[in-house]
The first five atom37 places (N, CA, C, CB, O) and aatype in JSON, in Angstrom:
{
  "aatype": [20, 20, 20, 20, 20, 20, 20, 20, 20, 20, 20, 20, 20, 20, 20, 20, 20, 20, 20, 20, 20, 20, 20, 20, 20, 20, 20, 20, 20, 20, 20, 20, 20, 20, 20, 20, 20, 20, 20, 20, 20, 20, 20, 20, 20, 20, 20, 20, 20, 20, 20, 20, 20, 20, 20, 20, 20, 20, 20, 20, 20, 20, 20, 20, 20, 20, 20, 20, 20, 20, 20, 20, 20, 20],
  "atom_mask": [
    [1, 1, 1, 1, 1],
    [1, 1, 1, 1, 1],
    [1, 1, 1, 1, 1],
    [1, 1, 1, 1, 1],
    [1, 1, 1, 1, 1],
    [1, 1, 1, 1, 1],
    [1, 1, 1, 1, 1],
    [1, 1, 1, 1, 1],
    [1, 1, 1, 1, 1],
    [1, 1, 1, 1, 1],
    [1, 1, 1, 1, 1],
    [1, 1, 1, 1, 1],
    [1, 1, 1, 1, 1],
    [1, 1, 1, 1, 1],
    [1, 1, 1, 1, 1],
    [1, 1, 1, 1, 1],
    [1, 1, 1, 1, 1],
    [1, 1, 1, 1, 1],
    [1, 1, 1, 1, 1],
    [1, 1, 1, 1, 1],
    [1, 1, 1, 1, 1],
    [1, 1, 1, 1, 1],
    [1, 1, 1, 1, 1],
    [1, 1, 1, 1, 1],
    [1, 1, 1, 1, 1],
    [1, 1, 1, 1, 1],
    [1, 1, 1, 1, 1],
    [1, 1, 1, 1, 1],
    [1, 1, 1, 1, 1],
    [1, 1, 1, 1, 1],
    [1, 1, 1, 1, 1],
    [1, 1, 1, 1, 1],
    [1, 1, 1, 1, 1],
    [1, 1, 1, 1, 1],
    [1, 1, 1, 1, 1],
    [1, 1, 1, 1, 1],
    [1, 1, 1, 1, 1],
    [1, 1, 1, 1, 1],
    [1, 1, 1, 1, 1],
    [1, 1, 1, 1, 1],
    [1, 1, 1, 1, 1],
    [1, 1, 1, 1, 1],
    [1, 1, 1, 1, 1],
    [1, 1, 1, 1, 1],
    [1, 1, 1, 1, 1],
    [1, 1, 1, 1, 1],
    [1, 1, 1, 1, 1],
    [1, 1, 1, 1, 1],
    [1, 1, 1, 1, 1],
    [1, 1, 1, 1, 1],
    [1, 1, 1, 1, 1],
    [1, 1, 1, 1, 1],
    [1, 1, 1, 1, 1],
    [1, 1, 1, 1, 1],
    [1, 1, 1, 1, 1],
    [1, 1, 1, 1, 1],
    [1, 1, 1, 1, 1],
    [1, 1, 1, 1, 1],
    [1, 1, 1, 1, 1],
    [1, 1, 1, 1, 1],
    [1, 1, 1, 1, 1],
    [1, 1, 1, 1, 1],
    [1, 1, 1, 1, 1],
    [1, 1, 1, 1, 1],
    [1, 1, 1, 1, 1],
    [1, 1, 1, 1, 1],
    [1, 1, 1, 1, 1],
    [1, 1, 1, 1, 1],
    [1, 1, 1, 1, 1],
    [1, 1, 1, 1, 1],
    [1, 1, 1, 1, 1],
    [1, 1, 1, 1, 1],
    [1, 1, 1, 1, 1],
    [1, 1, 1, 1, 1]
  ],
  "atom_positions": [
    [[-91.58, -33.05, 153.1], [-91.88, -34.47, 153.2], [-91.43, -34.97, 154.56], [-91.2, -35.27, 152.06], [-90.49, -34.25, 154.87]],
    [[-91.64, -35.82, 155.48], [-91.99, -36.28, 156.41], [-90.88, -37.72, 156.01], [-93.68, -36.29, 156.57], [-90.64, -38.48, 155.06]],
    [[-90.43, -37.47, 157.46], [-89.2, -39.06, 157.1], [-89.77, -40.25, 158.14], [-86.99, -38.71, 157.7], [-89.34, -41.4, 158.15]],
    [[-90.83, -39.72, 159.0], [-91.2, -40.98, 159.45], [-92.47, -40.53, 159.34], [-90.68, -41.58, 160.79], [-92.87, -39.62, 160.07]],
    [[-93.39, -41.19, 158.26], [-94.98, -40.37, 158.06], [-95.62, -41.37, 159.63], [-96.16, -40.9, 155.87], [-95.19, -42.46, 160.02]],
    [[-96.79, -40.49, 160.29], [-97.57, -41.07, 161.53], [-98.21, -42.39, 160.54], [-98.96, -39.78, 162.4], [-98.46, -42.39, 159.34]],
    [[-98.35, -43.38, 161.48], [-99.19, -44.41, 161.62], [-100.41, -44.32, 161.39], [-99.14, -44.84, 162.6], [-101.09, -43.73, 162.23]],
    [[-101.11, -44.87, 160.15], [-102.85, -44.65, 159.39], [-103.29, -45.97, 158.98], [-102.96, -43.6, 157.79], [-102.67, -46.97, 158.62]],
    [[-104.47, -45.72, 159.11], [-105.32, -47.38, 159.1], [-104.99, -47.45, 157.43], [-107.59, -47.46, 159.64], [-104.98, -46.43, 156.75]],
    [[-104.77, -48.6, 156.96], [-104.16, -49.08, 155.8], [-103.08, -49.07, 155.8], [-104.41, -48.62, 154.85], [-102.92, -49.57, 154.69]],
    [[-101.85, -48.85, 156.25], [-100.91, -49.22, 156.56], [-100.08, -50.6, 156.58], [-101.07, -48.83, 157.29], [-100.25, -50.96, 157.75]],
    [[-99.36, -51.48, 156.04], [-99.22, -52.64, 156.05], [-97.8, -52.63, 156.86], [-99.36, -53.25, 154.67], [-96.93, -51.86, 156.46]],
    [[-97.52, -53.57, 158.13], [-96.64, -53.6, 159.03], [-96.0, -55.44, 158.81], [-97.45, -53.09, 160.59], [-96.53, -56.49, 158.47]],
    [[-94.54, -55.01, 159.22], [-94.26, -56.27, 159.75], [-93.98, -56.94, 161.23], [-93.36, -56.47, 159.16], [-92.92, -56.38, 161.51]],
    [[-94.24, -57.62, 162.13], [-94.07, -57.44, 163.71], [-92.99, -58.57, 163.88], [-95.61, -57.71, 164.74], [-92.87, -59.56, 163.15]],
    [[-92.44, -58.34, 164.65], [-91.11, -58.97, 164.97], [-91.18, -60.53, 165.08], [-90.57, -58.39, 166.32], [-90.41, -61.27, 164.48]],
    [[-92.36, -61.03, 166.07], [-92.76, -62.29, 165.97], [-93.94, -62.44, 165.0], [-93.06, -62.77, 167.27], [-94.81, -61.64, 164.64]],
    [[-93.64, -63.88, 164.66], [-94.83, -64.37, 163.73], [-96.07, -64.82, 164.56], [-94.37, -65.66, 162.79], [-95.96, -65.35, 165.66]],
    [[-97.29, -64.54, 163.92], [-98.76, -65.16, 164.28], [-98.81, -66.9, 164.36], [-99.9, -64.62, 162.99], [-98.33, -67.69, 163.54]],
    [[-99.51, -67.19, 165.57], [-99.35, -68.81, 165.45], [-100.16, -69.09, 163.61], [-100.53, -69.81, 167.18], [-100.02, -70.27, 163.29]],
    [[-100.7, -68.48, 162.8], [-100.64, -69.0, 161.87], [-99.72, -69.43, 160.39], [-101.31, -68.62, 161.88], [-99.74, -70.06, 159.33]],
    [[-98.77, -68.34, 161.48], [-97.05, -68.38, 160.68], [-96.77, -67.06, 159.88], [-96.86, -69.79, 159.32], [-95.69, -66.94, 159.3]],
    [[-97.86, -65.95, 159.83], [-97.6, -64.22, 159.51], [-97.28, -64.12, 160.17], [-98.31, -63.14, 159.3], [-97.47, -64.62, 161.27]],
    [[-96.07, -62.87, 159.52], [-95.8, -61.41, 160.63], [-96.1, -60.44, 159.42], [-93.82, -61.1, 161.51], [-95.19, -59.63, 159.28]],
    [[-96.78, -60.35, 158.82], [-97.79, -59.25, 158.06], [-98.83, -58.91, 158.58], [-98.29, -59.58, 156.9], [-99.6, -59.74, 159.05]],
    [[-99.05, -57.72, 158.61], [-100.2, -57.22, 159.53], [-100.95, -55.9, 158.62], [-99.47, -56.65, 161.21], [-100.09, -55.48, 157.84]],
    [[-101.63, -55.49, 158.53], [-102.93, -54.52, 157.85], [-103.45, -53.92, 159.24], [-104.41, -55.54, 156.87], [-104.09, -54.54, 160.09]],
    [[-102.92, -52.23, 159.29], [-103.92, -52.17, 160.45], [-104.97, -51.18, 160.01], [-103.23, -51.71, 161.87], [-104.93, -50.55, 158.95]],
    [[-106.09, -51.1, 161.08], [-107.13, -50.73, 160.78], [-107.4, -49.54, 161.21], [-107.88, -51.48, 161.05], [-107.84, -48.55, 160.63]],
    [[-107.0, -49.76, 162.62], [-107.02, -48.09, 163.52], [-106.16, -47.49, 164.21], [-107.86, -47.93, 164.49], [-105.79, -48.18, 165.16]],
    [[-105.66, -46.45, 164.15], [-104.04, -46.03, 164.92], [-104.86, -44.86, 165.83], [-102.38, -45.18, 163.54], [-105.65, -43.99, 165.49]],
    [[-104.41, -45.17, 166.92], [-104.93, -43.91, 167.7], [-103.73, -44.63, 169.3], [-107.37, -43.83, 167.93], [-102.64, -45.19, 169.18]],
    [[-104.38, -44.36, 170.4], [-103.61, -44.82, 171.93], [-103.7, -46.37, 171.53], [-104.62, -44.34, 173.73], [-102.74, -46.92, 172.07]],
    [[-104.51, -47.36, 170.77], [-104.75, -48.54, 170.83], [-104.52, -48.52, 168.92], [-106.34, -48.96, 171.74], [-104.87, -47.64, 168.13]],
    [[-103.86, -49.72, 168.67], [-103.7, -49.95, 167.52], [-104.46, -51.45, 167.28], [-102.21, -49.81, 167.24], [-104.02, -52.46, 167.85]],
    [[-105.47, -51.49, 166.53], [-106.08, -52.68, 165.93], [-105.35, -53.08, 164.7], [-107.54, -52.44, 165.6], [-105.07, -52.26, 163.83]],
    [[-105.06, -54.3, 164.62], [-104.7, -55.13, 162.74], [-105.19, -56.31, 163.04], [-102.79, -55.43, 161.99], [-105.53, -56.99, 164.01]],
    [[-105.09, -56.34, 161.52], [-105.74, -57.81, 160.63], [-104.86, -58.45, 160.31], [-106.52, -57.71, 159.31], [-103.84, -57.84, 159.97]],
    [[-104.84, -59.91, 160.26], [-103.08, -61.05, 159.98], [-103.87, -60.85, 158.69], [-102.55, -63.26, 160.85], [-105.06, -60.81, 158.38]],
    [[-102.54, -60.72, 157.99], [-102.8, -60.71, 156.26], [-103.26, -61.98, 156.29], [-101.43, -60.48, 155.06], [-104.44, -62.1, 155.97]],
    [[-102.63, -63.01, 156.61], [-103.39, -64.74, 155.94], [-104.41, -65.2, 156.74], [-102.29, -66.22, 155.94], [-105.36, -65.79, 156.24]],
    [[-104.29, -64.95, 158.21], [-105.65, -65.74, 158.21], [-106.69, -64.83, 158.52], [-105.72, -66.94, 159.24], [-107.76, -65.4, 158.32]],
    [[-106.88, -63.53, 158.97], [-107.93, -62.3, 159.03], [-108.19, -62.6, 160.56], [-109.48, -62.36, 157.86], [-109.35, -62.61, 160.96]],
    [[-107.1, -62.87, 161.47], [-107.7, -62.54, 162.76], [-107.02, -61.15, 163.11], [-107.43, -63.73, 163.92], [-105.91, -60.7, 162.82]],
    [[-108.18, -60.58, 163.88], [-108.18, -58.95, 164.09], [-107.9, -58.8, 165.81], [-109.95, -58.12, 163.54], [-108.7, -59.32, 166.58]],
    [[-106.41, -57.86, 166.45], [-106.35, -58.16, 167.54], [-106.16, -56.57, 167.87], [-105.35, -59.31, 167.89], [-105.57, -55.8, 167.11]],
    [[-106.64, -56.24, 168.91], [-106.17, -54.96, 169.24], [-104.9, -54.65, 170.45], [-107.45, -54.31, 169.64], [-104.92, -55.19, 171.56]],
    [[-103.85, -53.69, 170.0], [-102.68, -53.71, 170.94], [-102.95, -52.57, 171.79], [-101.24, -53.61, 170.23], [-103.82, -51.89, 171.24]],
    [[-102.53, -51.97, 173.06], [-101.59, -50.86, 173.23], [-100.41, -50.13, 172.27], [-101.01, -51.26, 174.2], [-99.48, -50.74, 171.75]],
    [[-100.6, -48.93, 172.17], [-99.28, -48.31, 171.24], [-97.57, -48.45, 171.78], [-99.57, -46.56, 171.15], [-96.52, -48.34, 171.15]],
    [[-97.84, -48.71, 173.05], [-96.64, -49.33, 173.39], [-96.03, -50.43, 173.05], [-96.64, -49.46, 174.31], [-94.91, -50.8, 172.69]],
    [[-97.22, -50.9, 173.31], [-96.82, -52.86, 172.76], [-96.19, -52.85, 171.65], [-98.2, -54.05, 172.33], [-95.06, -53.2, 171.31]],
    [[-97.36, -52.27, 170.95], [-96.93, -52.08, 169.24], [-96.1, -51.47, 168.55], [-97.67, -51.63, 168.58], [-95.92, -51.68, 167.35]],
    [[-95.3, -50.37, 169.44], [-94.17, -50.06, 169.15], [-92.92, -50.73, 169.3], [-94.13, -49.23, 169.57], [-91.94, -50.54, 168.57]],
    [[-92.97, -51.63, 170.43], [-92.08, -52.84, 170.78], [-92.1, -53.88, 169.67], [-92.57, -53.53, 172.14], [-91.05, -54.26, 169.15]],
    [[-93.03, -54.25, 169.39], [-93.25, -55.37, 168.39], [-92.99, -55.26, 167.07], [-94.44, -55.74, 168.38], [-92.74, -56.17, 166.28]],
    [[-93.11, -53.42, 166.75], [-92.9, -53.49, 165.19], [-91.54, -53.7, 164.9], [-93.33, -52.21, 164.43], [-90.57, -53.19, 165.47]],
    [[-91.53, -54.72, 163.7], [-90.58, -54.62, 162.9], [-90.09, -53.23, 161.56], [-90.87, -55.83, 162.44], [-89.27, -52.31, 161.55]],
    [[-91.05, -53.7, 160.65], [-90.94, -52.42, 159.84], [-92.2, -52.06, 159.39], [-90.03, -52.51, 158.65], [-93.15, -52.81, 159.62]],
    [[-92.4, -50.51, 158.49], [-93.83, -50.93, 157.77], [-93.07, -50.8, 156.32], [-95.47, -49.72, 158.07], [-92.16, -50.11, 155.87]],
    [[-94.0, -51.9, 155.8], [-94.21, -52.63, 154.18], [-94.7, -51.56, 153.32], [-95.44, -54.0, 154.05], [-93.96, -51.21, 152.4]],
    [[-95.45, -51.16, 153.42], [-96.66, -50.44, 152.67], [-97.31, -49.18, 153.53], [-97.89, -51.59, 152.39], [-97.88, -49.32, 154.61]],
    [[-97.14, -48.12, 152.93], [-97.82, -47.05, 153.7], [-99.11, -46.77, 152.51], [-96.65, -45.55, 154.1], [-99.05, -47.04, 151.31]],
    [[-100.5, -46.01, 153.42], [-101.6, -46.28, 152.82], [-102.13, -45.14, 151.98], [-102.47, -46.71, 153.74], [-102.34, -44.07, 152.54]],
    [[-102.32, -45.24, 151.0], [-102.55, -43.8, 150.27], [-103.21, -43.13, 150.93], [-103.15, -43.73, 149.02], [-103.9, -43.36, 151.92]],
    [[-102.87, -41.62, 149.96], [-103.32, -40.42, 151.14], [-102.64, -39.22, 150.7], [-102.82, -40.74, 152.83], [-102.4, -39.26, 149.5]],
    [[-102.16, -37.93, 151.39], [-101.93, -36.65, 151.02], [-100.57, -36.83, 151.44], [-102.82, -35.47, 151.62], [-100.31, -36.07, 152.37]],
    [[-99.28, -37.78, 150.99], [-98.2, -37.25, 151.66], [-97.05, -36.37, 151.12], [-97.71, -38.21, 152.14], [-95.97, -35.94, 151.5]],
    [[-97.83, -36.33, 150.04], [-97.16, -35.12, 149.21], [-97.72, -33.43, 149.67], [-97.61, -35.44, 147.44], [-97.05, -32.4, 149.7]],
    [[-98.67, -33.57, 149.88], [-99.27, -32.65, 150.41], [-98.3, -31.76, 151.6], [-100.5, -33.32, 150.89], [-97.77, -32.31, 152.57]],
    [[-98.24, -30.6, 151.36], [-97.63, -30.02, 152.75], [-98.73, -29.45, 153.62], [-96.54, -28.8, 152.5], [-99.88, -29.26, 153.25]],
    [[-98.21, -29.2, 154.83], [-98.76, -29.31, 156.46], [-99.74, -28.16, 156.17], [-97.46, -28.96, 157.96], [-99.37, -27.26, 155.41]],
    [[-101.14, -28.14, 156.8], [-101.77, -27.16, 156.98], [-101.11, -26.16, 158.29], [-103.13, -27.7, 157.11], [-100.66, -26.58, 159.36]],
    [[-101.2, -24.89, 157.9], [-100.98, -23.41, 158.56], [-101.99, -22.89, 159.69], [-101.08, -22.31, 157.37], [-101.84, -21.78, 160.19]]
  ]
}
């Protein structure tokens, strides 16, 4: 098992500052060099740098189903 599983679209994050709509809940969509999310309350969709977004995260909430029970392919 994996103690820090990688970053996957469905993923639910918290970011350090809040959205001018008053979230810091975030849903992201795509993890790759550029990380896209969605503000849980009002659905605006912004895309970061993985740097940024590593600066900014607070924690993640919710990790997104998937194989993490699964062990590593050979």
């Amino acid at each position: 098992m994996l103690l820090n599983p990688p970053l996957r679209a469905g993923d639910v994050v918290q970011m350090k500052r809040a959205h001018p709509c008053g979230s810091d809940v975030w849903e992201v969509l795509m993890a790759g060099a550029d990380v896209r999310l969605k503000c849980r309350k009002c659905g605006r969709v912004v895309l970061l740098d993985r740097v940024k977004f590593n600066s900014r995260l607070k924690k993640r909430l919710e990790t997104a189903p998937g194989d993490e029970g699964e062990s590593p392919r050979t």
